[in-house]
matplotlib code that plots the C-alpha trace (Angstrom):
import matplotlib.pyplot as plt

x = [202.5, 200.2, 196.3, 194.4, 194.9, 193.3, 191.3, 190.5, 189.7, 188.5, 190.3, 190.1, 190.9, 192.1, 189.8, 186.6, 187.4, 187.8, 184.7, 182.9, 184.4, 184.0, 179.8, 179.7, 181.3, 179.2, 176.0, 176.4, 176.3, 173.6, 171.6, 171.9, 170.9, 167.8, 167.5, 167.7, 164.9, 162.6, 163.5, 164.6, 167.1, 164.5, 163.8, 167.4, 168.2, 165.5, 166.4, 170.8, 170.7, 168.6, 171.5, 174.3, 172.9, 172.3, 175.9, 177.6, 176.0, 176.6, 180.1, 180.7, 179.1, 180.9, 183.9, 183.0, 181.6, 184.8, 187.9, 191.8, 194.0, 196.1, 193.9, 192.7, 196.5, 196.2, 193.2, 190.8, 188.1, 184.1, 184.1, 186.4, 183.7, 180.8, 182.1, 183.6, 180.3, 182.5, 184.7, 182.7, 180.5, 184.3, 183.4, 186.2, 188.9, 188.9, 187.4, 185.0, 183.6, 182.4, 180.5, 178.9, 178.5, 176.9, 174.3, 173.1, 172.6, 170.8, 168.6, 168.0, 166.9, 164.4, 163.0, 163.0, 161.7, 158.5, 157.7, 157.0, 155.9, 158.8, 160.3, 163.3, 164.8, 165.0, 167.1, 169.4, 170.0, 170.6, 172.5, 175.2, 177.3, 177.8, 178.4, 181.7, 183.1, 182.3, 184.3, 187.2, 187.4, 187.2, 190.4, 192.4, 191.9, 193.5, 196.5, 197.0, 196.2, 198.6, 196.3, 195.0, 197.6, 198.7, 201.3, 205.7, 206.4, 209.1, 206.9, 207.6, 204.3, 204.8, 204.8, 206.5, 204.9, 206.6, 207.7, 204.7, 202.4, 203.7, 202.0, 203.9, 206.0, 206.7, 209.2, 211.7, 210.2, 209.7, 207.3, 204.0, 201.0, 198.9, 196.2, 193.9, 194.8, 193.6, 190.4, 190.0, 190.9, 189.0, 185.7, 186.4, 185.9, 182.5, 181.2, 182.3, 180.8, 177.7, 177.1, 177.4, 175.1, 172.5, 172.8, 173.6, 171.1, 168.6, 165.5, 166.5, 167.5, 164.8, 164.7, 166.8, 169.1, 171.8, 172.5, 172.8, 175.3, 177.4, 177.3, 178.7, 181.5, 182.2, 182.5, 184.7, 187.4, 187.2, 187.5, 190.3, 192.3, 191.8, 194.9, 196.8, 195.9, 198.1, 195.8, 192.4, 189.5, 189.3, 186.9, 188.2, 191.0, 188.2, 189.0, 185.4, 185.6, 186.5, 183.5, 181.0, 181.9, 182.1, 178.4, 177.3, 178.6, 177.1, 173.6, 173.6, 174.1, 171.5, 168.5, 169.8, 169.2, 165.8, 164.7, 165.1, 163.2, 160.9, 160.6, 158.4, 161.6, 161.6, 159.4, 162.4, 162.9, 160.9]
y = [98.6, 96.1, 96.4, 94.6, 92.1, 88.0, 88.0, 84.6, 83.1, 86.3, 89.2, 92.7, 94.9, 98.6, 99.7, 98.4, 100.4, 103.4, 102.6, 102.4, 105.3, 107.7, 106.6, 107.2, 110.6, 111.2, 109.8, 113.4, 115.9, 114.1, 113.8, 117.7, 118.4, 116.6, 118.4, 122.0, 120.4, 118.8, 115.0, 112.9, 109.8, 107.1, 106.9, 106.8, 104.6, 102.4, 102.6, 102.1, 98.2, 99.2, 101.8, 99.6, 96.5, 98.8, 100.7, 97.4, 96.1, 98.9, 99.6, 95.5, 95.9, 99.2, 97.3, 94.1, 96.5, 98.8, 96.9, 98.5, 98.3, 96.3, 93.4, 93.5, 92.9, 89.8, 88.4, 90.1, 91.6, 92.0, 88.7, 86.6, 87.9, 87.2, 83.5, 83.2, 84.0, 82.9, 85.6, 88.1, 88.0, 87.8, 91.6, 90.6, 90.3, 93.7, 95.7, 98.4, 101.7, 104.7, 105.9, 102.1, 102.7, 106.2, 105.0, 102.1, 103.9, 106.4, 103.8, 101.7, 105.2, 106.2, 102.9, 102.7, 106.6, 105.6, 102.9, 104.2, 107.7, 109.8, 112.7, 111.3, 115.1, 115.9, 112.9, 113.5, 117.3, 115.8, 113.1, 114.9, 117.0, 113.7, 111.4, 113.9, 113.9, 109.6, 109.9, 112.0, 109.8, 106.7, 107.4, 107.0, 103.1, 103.8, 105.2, 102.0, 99.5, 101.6, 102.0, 104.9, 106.6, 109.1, 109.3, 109.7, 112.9, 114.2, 116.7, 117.4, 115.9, 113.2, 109.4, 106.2, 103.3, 100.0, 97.4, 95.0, 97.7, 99.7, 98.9, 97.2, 99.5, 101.4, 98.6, 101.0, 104.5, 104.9, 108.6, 109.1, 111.7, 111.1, 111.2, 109.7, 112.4, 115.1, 113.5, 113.3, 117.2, 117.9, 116.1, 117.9, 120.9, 119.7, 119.4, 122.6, 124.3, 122.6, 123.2, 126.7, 126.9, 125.2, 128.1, 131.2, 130.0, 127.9, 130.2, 129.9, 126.1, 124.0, 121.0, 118.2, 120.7, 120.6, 117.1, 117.9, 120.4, 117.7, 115.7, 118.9, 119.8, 115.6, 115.2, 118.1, 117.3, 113.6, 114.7, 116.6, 114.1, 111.8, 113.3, 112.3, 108.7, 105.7, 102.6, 103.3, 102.2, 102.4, 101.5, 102.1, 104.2, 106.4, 106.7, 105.3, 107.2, 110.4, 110.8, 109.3, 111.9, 114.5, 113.2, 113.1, 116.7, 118.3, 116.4, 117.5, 121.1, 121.0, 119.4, 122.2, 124.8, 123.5, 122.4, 126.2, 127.5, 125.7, 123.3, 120.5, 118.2, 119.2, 116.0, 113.8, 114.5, 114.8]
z = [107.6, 108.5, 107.5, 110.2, 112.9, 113.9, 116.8, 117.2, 113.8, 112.2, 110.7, 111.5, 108.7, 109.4, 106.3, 107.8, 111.3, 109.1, 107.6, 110.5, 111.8, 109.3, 109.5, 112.7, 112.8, 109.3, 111.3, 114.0, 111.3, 109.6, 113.3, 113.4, 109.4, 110.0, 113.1, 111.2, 108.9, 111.8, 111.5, 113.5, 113.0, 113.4, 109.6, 109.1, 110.9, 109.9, 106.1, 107.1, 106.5, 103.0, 102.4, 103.3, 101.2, 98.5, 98.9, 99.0, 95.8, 94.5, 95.1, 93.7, 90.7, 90.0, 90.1, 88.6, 85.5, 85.9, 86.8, 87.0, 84.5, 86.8, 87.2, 83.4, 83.1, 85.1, 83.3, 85.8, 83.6, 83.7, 81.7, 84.0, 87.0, 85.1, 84.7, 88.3, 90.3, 93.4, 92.7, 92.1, 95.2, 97.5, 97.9, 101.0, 98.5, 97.7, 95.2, 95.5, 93.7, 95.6, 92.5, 93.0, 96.7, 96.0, 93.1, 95.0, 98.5, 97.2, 95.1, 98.3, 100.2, 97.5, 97.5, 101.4, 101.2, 98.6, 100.7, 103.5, 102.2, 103.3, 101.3, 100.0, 99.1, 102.6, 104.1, 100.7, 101.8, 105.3, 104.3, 101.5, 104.3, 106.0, 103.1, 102.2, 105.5, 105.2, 102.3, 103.8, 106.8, 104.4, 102.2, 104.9, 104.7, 101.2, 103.0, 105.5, 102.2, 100.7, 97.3, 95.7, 95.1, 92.3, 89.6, 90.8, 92.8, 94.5, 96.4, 99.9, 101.0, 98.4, 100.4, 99.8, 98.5, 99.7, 96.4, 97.1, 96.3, 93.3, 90.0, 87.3, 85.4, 88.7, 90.8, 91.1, 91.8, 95.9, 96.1, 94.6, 94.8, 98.0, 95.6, 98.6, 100.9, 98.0, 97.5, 101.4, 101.5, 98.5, 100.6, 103.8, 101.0, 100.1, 103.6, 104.9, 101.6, 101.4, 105.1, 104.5, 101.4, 103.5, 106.0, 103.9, 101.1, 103.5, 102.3, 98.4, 97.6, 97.0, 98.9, 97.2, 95.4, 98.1, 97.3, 93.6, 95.0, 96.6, 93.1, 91.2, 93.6, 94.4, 90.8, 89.8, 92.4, 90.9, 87.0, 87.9, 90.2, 87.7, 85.9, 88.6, 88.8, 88.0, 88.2, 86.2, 84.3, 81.0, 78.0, 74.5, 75.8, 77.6, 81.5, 82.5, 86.3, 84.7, 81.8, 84.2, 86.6, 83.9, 82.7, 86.5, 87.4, 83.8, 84.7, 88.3, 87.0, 84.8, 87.2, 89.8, 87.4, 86.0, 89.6, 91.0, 88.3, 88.7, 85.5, 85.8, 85.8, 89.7, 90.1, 89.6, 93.2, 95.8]

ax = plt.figure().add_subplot(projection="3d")
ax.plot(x, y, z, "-o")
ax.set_aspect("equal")
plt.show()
């Protein structure tokens, strides 16, 4: 399956188009949570190149910090970036973390949000429905790179891998997991429930606790695929992605509960 096409001297890769179109679909719902909450998309869209510098940053240092077993295998480590600065900027290449991506786009709208004296908690509200179905849409450039993908299976629904693309170990084995199609379902999930909290509950969740929500249910789906997944990160045999979620979805828990009683905490977010 090919994964992009030349037009003239540039590339176009399939991922980016997913990308792009899983934004823009994101970008309606968002339009019409920030409708429901009487804003309109001209901060937004003022503050998208901060989020996108700040996502991208993110997502490269997440990797960079965090790299697959596979490319520690070839010598690709946190140490070989740190002393290949050439490398480690060829964000291009490949390699990127949506926990990075996450972290850094939501540091980049705070920032943007203090500056110019806008209430952060409101655009994250708006913003979480939309970020899951981004990430749903996104996974499928997973499918056309043919990555992300979950341990043997001989499932019905289970989808071949072609030989350039299995991981080492695995030459000979053809069906794996779709364990990006899960994650995509398990987003779709978090959209369609946090869309319905923020109607059923609008009168009782405190402004910012929706996209606390989406941190809990994200990162509950994540510790649990992470079973399924071949090529991870680990640090001292811990799998890094699954205790950082497992740390994220426990603090998340927490600053909902303490934020809707009303603890002085609350003033983390505004």
């Amino acid at each position: 399956m090919p994964t992009g096409f030349s037009l003239g001297p540039f590339t176009i890769h399939y991922y980016g188009i997913v990308i792009i179109v899983g934004i823009l679909i994101a970008m309606i719902i968002v339009k019409n949570e920030a409708a429901r909450r009487n804003k309109t998309l001209d901060f937004l869209i003022d503050a998208l190149p901060w989020i996108f510098l700040g996502g991208v940053v993110g997502a490269r240092l997440w990797h960079i910090l965090t790299p697959p077993q596979s490319m520690v295998a070839h010598g690709i480590t946190t140490r070989y970036y740190l002393s290949h600065l050439n490398e480690a900027v060829a964000i291009w290449k490949g390699g990127a973390g949506i926990f990075g991506a996450v972290m850094g786009g939501t540091l980049a709208l705070c920032i943007f949000s203090r500056i110019k004296r806008e209430p952060v908690s409101i655009w994250l509200d708006s913003i979480a429905p939309g970020l899951a179905l981004a990430q749903a849409v996104g996974r499928w450039g997973n499918f056309i790179n043919q990555e992300v993908y979950g341990l043997p299976s001989d499932l019905p629904w289970a989808i071949t891998i072609n030989a350039q693309h299995r991981l080492p170990g695995y030459e000979y084995i053809d069906t794996y997991h779709p364990l990006f199609l899960y994650e995509a379902l398990w987003s779709v999930l978090n959209m369609a429930f946090l869309l319905w909290v923020s109607r059923k509950f609008q009168d009782r969740i405190k402004t910012g606790n929706l996209f606390l929500i989406y941190l809990v249910f994200y990162g509950i789906g994540r510790v649990g695929l992470e079973y399924l997944r071949l090529d991870i990160s680990t640090f001292q045999g811990i799998n890094i992605n699954q205790a950082f979620m497992a740390a994220v979805v426990l603090a998340a828990g927490v600053l909902f509960i303490l934020r809707q009683k009303n603890k002085p905490i609350e003033s983390i977010i505004q």
